[in-house]
C-alpha positions in Angstrom: 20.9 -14.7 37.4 22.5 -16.7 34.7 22.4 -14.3 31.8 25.0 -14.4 29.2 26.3 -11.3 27.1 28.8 -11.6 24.3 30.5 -8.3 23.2 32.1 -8.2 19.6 33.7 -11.4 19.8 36.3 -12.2 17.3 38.5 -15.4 17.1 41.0 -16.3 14.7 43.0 -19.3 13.7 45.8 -18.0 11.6 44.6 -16.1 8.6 41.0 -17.7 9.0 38.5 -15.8 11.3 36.2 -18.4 12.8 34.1 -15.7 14.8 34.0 -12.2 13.0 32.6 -9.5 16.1 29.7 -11.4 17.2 27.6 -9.7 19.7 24.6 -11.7 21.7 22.3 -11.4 24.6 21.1 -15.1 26.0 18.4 -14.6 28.4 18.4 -16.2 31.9 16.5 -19.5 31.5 16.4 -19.4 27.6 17.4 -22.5 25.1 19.5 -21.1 22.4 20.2 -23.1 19.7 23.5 -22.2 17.4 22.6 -23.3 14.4 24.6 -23.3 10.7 26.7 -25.5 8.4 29.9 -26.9 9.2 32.5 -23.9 9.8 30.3 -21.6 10.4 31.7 -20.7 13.7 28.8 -22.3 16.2 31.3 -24.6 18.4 34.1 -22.1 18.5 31.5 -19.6 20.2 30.3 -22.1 22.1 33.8 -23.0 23.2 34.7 -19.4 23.7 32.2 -19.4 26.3 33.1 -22.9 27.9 36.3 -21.1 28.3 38.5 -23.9 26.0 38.7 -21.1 23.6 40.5 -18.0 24.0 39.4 -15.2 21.9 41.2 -12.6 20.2 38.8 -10.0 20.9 35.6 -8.7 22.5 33.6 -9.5 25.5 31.8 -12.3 27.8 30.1 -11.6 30.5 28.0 -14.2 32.4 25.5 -13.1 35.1 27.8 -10.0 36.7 31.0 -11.6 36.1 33.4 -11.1 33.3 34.8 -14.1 32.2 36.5 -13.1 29.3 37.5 -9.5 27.8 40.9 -8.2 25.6 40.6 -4.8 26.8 40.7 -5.5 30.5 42.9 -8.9 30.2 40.3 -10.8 32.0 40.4 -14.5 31.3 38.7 -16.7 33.8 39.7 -20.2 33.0 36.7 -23.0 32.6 36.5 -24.5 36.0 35.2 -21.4 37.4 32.9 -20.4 35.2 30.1 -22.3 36.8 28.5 -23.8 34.1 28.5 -27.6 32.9 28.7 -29.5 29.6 28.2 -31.7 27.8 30.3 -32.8 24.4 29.8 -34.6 21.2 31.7 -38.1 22.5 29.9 -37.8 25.6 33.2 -38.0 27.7 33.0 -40.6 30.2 35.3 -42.4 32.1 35.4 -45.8 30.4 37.0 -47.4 33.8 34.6 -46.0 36.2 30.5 -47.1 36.9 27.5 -45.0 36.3 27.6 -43.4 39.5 31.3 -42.7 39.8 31.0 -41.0 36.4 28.2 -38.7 37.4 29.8 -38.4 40.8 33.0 -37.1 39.6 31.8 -33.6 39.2 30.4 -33.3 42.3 33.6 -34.9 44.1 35.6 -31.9 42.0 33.3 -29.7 43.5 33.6 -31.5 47.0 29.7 -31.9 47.7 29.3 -33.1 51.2 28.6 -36.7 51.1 25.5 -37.3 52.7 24.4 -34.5 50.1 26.3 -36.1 47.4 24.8 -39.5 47.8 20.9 -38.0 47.9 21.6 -35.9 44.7 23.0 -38.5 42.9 20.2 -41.1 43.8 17.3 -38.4 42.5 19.6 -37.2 39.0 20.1 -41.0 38.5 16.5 -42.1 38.7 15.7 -38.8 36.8 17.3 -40.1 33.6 16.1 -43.7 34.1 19.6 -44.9 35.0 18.8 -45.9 39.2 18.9 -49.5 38.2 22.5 -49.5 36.0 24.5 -47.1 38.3 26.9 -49.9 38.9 27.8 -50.8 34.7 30.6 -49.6 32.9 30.3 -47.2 29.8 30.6 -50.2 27.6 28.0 -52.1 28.7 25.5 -49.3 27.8 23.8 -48.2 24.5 24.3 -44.9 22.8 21.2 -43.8 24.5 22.0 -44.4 28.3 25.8 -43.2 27.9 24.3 -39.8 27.0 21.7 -40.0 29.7 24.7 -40.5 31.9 26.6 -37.2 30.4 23.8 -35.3 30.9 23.1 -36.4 34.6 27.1 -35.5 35.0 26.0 -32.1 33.8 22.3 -32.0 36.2 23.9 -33.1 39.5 26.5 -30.4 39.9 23.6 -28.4 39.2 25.0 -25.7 37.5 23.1 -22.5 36.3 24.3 -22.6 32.4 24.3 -25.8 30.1 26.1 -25.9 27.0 25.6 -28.6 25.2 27.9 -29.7 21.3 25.6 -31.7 19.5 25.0 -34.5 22.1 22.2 -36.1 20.0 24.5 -36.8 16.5 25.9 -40.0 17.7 22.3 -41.3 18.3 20.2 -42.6 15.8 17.1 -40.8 14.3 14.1 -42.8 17.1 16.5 -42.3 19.9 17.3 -38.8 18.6 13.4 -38.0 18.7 13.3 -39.5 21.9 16.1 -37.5 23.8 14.6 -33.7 22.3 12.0 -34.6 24.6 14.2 -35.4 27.4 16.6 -32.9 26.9 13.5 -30.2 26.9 12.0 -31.2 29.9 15.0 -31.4 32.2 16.6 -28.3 30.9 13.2 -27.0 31.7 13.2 -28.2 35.4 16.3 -27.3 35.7 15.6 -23.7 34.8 19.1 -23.3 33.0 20.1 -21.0 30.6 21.0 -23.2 28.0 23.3 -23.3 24.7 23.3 -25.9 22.5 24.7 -26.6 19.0 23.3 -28.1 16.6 23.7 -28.4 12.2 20.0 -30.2 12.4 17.6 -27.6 11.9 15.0 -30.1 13.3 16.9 -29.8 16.4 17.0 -26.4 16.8 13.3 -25.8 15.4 11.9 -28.5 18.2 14.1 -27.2 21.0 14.6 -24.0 21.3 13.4 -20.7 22.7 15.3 -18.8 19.9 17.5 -19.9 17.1 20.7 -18.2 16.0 21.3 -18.6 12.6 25.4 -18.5 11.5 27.5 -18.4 8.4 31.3 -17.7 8.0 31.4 -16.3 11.4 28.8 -14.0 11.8 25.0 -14.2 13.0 22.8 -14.3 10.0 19.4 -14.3 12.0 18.3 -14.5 15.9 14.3 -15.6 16.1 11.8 -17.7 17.3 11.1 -20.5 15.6 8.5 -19.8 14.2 9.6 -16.2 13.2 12.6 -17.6 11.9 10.9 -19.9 9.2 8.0 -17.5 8.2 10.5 -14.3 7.7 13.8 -15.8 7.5 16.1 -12.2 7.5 18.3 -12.8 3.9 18.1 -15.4 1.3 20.9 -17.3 2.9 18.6 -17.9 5.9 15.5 -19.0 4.0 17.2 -21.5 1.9 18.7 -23.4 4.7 16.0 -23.1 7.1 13.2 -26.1 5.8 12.9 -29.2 4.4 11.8 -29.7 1.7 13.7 -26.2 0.9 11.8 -23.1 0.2 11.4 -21.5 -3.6 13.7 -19.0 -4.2 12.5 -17.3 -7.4 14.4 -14.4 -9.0 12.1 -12.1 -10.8 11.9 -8.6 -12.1 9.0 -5.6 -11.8 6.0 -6.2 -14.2 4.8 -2.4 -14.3 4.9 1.3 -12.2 2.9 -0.7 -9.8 5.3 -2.3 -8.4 4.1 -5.6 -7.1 3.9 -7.7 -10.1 6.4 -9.3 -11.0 8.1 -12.1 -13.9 10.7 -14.1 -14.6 9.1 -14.9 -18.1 8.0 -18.2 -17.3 5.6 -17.0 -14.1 4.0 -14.2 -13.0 3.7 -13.1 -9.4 1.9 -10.9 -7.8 3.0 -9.7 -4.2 -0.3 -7.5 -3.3 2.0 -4.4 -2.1 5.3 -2.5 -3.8 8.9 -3.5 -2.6 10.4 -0.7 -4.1 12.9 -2.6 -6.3 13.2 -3.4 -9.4 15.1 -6.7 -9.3 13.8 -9.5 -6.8 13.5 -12.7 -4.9 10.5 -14.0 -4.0 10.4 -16.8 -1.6 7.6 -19.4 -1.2 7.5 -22.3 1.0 6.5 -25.6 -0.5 3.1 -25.7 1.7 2.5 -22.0 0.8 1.8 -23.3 -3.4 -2.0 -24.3 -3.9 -2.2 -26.8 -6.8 -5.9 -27.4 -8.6 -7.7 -28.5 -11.7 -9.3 -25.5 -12.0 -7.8 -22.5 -13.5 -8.2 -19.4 -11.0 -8.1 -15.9 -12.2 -4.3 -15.5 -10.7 -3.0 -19.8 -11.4 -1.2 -20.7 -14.1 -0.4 -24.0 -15.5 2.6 -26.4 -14.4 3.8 -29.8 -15.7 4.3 -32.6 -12.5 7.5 -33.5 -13.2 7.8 -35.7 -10.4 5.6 -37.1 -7.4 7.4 -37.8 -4.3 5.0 -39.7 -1.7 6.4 -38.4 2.4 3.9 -40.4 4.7 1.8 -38.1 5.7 2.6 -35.3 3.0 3.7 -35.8 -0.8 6.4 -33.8 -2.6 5.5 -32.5 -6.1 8.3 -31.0 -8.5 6.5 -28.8 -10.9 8.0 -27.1 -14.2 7.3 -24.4 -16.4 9.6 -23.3 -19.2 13.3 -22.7 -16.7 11.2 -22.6 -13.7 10.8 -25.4 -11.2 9.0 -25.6 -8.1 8.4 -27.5 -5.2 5.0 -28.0 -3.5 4.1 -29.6 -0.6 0.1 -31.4 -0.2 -1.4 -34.0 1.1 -0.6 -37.8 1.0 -3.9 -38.8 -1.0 -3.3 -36.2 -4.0 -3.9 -37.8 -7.3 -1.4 -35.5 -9.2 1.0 -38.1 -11.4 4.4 -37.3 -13.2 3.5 -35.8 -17.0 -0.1 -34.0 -16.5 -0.7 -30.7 -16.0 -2.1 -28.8 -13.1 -2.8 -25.2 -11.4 -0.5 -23.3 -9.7 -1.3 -20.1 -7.4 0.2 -18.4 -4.9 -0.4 -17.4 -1.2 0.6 -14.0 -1.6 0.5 -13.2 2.3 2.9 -15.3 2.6 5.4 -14.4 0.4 8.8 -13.0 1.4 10.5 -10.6 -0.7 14.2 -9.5 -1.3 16.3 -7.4 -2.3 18.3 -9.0 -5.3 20.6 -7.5 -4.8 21.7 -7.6 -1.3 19.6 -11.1 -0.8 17.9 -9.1 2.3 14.4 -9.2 3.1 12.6 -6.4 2.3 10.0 -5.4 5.0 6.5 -5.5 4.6 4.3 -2.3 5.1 1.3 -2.7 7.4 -1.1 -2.3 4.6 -4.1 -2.1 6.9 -2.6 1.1 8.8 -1.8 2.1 5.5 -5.1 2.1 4.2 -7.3 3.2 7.0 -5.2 6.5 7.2 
């Protein structure tokens, strides 16, 4: 069992705390992205449990072994934490072929020959490098010098990958390309798997669950899918989608509860939050523009038309307020006339203004039939 448990991990670099007691269960088998902006403390956990980062605090336990904990003064150093990785720079020994590079972990783990030489033959047609096991480093392309990091990692055949953004050196085909690699043989390989990312596209593509950080802590652990359609706070919901979801702050309409203004729009939610001040988010796709006028729609200026191959952007104003929606690529919207706007109310999130937290929806149908 390759399951990995962190225990209120803190690390600190002088008066700045990169990991602020983070606690995490990664499943056996699982892909876990680490997702956030820059500083947000993904690498330094995932370096914490690589073992080339010593904590100040907490707990990491992998399978039934403790590799790291203050209390009991347990630091087990990286070379027997049996796991592999795979960096950024992709790490390869410039003077040494193919093979001897994805030999070199099994020669420190001194892999019988005979068994050596038949693992290395399978890993190296695997990744589509059999025929150019005897270049150099610098006779490949971007591409193939990762394929060879990662069949480094898939030879010694190790029950935990962690991966530092491998794909940001590649460019955006080749990046596309190597997701669907990457899935496939971390899926063969049965591996719990960590892997750090800042592209959300990444992490929404690849991953089992997503963990979501800021400053240090974890902001959000989800599905995918979960993870876009009820993103946890505000913080969360703004950085998860492109184009970026509509954050709109508004306050209650009447006793009711689940109207609500900002002067320029009204919304209405179909249930009561409870507060007084909110934000509601929509996602572009979730705004329904017509020529019609609906009993609930109310009238926007296109203030810009932004075609997206298969989808066009539209930037919308009304008084302060502007929106984004998201339609199809053959809308006939242009910048300066007018159109419809309504609302998908079911999906709407709402928070708490003043804590920027979701607030949870009721289920109205259990609700109503009692």
């Amino acid at each position: 069992m390759s399951k990995i448990r962190v225990r209120n991990l803190t690390k600190r670099y002088g008066s700045a705390t990169a990991l602020d007691n983070v606690s995490l269960d990664i499943e056996s088998g699982e892909f876990l992205v680490l997702l956030g902006p820059s500083g947000c403390g993904k690498t330094t956990l995932l370096r914490c449990l690589a073992g080339l980062e010593t904590p100040d605090e907490g707990e990491i336990i992998m399978g039934d072994t403790v590799v790291f904990s203050s209390q009991k003064d347990v630091v087990i150093p990286p070379g027997k934490r049996n796991l592999g990785m795979v960096f950024q720079s992709y790490a390869l020994w410039p003077h040494m072929t193919v093979r001897d590079n994805v030999k070199f972990g099994l020669d420190v783990q001194k892999t019988q020959k005979s068994v050596a030489d038949q693992r290395l033959d399978a890993v190296l047609n695997d990744v589509g490098l059999g025929q150019l096991d005897q270049r150099y480093p610098s006779e490949l392309s971007g591409g193939q010098q990762q394929r060879v990091a990662l069949a480094r990692l898939l030879a010694t055949q190790p029950p935990i990958f962690l991966m530092d953004e491998p794909l940001s050196n590649l460019d955006a085909r080749l990046r596309m390309d190597m997701r669907v690699e990457l899935k496939r043989f971390q899926a063969n390989a049965a591996a719990t798997t960590v892997y750090v990312t800042h592209d959300q596209t990444e992490a929404m593509t690849m991953s089992t669950r997503v963990v979501v950080m800021k400053n240090g802590a974890i902001q959000q652990v989800s599905p995918p899918d979960q993870l876009y359609r009820q993103p946890q706070n505000t913080f969360v919901a703004d950085f998860i989608g492109m184009p970026r979801i509509n954050l709109i702050e508004v306050a209650a309409q009447d006793e009711r509860g689940a109207a609500f203004t900002n002067g320029d729009i009204d919304i209405d939610v179909g249930w009561n939050p409870g507060v007084q001040d909110a934000i509601i988010g929509a996602r572009p796709e979730d705004i329904a523009l017509s020529d019609a006028k609906s009993g609930t729609s109310q009238e926007y200026q296109v203030t810009a038309v932004l075609p997206n191959g298969p989808e066009t952007i539209i930037q919308l104003t009304r008084g302060k307020t502007t929106l984004i929606a998201r339609v199809g690529h053959d809308t006939a919207l242009t910048e300066g006339q007018n159109t419809n706007l309504s609302f998908s109310s079911e999906a709407l999130n709402v928070y708490d203004a003043a804590t920027g937290e979701l607030i949870k929806k009721p289920n109205l149908e259990v609700a109503q039939a009692s």
